[in-house]
N, C-alpha and C positions, 0 to 999 in steps of 0.2 A: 612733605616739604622738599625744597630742590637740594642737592649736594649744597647750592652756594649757603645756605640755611643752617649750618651744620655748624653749632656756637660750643661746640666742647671745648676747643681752644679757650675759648671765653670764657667758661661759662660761670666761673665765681664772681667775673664782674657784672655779667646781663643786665641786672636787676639794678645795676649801681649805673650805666649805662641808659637803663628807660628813665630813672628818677633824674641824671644828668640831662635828659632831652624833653624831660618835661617840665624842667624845672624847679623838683622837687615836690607836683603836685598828684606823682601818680598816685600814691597813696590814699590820699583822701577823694581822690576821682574812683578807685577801688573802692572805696567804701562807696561812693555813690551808689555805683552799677549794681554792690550786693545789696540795695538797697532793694532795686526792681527785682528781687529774686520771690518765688513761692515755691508753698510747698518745704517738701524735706531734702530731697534727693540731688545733688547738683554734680554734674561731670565739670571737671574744670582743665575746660580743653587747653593745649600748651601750658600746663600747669609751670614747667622748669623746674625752678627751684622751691616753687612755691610760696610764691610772693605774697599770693590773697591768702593767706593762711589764718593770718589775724581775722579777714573781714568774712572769712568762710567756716570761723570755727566753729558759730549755732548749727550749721548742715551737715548733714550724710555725704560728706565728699569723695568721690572717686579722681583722682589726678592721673590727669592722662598726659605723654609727652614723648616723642620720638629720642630723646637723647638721655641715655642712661646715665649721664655725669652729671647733668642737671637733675634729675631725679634721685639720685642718691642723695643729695641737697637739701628734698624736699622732706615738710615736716609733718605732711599729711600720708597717714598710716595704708590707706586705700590706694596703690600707684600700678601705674600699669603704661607697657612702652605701646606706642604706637605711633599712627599718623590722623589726620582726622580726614582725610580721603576715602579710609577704612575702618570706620573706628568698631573697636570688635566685641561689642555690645548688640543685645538682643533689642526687636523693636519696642516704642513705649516703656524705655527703661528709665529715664530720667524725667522729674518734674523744670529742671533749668538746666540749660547748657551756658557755661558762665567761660568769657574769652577776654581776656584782659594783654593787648598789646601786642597780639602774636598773631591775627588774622593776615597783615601783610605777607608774613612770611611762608605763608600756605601752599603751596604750589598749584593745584587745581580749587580756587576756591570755591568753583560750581557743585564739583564731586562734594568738597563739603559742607556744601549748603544743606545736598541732600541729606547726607550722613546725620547730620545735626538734627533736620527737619523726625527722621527715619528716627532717632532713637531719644526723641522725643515724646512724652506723655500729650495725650490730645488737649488744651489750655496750659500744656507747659509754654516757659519763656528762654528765647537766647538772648542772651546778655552780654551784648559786644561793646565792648570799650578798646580803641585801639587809638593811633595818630594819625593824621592825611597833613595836606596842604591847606593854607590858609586859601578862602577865598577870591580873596582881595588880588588883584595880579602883582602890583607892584611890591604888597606884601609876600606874596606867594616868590617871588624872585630873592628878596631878602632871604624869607625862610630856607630855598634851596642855597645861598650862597653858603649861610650860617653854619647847615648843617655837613655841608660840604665839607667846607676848612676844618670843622670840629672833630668829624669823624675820620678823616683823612688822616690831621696828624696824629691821632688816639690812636689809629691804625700801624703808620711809622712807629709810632714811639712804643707800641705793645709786642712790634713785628708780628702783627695780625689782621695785616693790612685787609686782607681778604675779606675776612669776617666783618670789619667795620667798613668797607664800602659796600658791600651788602646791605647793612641796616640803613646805609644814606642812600640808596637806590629803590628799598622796598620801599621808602615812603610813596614813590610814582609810581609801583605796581600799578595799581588799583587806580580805577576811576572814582572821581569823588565821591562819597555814601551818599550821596542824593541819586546819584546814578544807578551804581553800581547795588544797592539795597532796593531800589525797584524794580529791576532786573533778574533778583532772587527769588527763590519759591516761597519767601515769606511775603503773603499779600497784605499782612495786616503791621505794622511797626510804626513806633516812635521812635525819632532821630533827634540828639542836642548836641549841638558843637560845644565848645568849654575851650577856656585857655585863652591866652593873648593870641588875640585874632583870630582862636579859632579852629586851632592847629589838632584838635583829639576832637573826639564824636562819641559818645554812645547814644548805641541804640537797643530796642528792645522790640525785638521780632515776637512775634505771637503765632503759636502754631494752631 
């Protein structure tokens, strides 16, 4: 993940922050995604604080996450620091790689496409659930105003300015999942957009 990514500042709110930007429906969008899961085994990349904890508790979870103040947080017993450009797991070690909100904030998301692909069981699945842009253009302009002014003054009024224009910038990292998912070394995947107009995506890569 890049320096600008670096939510310690934050990091008790995070989670209070995606539930605000999604309106309250991340949770039950988390249960969706662990719905697509097999198998036993699940890495749960950018785990944080460990949000999916509830919806990952039938699995062999391993929680992986660059920032040690968010993983202190976490209530999943298996934790380990890292990045997922590197992730420092042997190959065919997991039946799912499970991502829930934090793919924008990745820095090389090429590198871990491989990584993901690399320490994946051969018919395992990644299970990406994150946010993009709506569609629609003139929704799409709405969407960036909204989140603009939202995260802006969250930012002023936390003095964490940084952090929170981060998270309103990474939504345009990335090209839209219909692009940027065929593009990946995953050839085989389902994509479903979810939300008012559209705004989150999972998908479910197959390796």
């Amino acid at each position: 993940m890049t320096q600008s990514a670096n939510f310690s500042k934050i990091y008790k709110f995070y989670d209070g922050i995606n539930s605000f930007l999604t309106l309250g429906f991340d949770k039950s969008w988390r249960e969706k995604a662990s719905q697509k899961l097999r198998g036993e085994k699940v890495l749960d990349l950018g785990s944080g604080t460990g949000a999916a904890f509830n919806q990952l508790a039938d699995y062999q979870v391993t929680a992986i996450d660059p920032d040690t103040k968010m993983l202190s947080l976490n209530k999943f017993s298996n934790k380990v620091t890292g990045i997922a450009e590197e992730l420092p797991f042997e190959d065919n070690s997991f039946d799912n790689v499970y991502c829930a909100f934090v793919w924008r904030n990745i820095s090389d998301t090429d590198k871990a496409f491989m990584e993901v692909k690399r320490v994946l069981k051969d018919g395992g699945v990644f299970v990406l659930l994150d946010m993009t842009r709506p569609v629609n253009t003139f929704v799409k302009i709405l969407h960036k105003i909204g989140t603009f002014i939202t995260l802006h003054i969250l930012g002023i009024i936390s003095f964490s300015f940084k952090q929170y224009r981060f998270l309103h910038t990474s939504l345009d990292k990335l090209e839209p999942p219909e692009i940027f998912l065929n593009e990946s070394n995953f050839s085989d995947f389902d994509l479903e957009r979810m939300g008012l107009f559209g705004f989150v995506y999972l998908a479910v890569l197959k390796n």
